[in-house]
N, C-alpha and C positions, 0 to 999 in steps of 0.2 A: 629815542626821544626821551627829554627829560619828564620824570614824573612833576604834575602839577599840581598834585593831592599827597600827602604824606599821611605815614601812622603817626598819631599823637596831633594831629589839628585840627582844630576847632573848626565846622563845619555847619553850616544850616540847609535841610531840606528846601528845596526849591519846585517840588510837581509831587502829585501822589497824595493819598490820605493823609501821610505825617506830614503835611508841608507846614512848613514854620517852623520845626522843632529844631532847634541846636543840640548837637550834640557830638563827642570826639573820635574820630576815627581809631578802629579796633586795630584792622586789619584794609589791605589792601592786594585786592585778588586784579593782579596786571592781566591775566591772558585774558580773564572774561568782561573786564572793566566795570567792575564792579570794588563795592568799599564798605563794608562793617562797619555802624557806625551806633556808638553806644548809646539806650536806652532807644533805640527808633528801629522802625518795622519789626516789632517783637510777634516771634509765631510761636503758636504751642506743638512740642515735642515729646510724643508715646516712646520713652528709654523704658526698657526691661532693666531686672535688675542685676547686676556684676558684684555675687559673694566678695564681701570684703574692699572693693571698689568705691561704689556707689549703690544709693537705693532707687527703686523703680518706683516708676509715677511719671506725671506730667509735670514738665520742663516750660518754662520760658525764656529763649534764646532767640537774639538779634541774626534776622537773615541779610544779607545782602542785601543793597540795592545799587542802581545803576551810576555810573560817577557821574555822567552829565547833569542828573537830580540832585546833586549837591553843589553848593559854592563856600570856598574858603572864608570863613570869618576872620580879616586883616587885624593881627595883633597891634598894629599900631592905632588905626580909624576904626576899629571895631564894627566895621561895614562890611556884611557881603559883597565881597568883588573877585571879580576875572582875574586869574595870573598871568604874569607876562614872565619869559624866560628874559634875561639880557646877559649879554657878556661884556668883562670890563675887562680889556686889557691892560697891566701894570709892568710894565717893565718886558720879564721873560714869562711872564705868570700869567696867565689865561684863567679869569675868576669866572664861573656863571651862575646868576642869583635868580631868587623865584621873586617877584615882586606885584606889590599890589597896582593895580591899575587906576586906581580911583585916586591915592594920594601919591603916587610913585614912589613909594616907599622901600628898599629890600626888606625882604621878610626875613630868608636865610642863606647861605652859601649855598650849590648843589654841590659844583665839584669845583677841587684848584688843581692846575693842569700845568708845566712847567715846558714852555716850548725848547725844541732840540734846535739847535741851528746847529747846519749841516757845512 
């Protein structure tokens, strides 16, 4: 299944204490469906200290939260909206694009796929 959340997209909380907050996605954890998403749900972390590493003390680091509790912020309408996958076929070429649902917009390529005929 295509991913409909990526690293590196702007994103706004949509359930939960942080809701409202925009902010970019860090990382994206697929098995547990979950997404890192900078400067939101910050928890405090007790690190010991690693000679020559790092110093010890309390941390402030972004935990996970669940991808349904987020919606993509559409680079073109700058609106929270739902993604739609679509595919365009060209020719031999098989494009499929994440697109916004509110202006029908393509956001980005996911994948380009070059059919075999047999």
């Amino acid at each position: 299944m295509a991913q409909k959340i990526k690293k590196g997209d702007k994103v706004v909380v949509t359930r939960g204490r942080e809701r409202g907050k925009v902010g970019e996605v860090i990382s994206v954890l697929r098995e547990e469906n979950r997404v890192v998403v900078k400067d939101v749900n910050l928890i405090k972390k007790h690190l010991r200290e690693i000679p020559n590493v790092r110093e010890g003390g309390i941390y402030e680091i972004e935990a996970p939260i669940h991808i349904s509790n987020v919606m993509l912020v559409c680079p073109k309408c700058e609106k929270p909206t739902r993604v739609g996958i679509r595919k365009i076929m060209d020719g031999d070429v098989i494009r499929k694009y994440r697109y916004c649902k509110k202006c029908e917009e393509n956001i980005d390529l996911i994948r380009e796929k070059v059919r075999v005929k047999a």
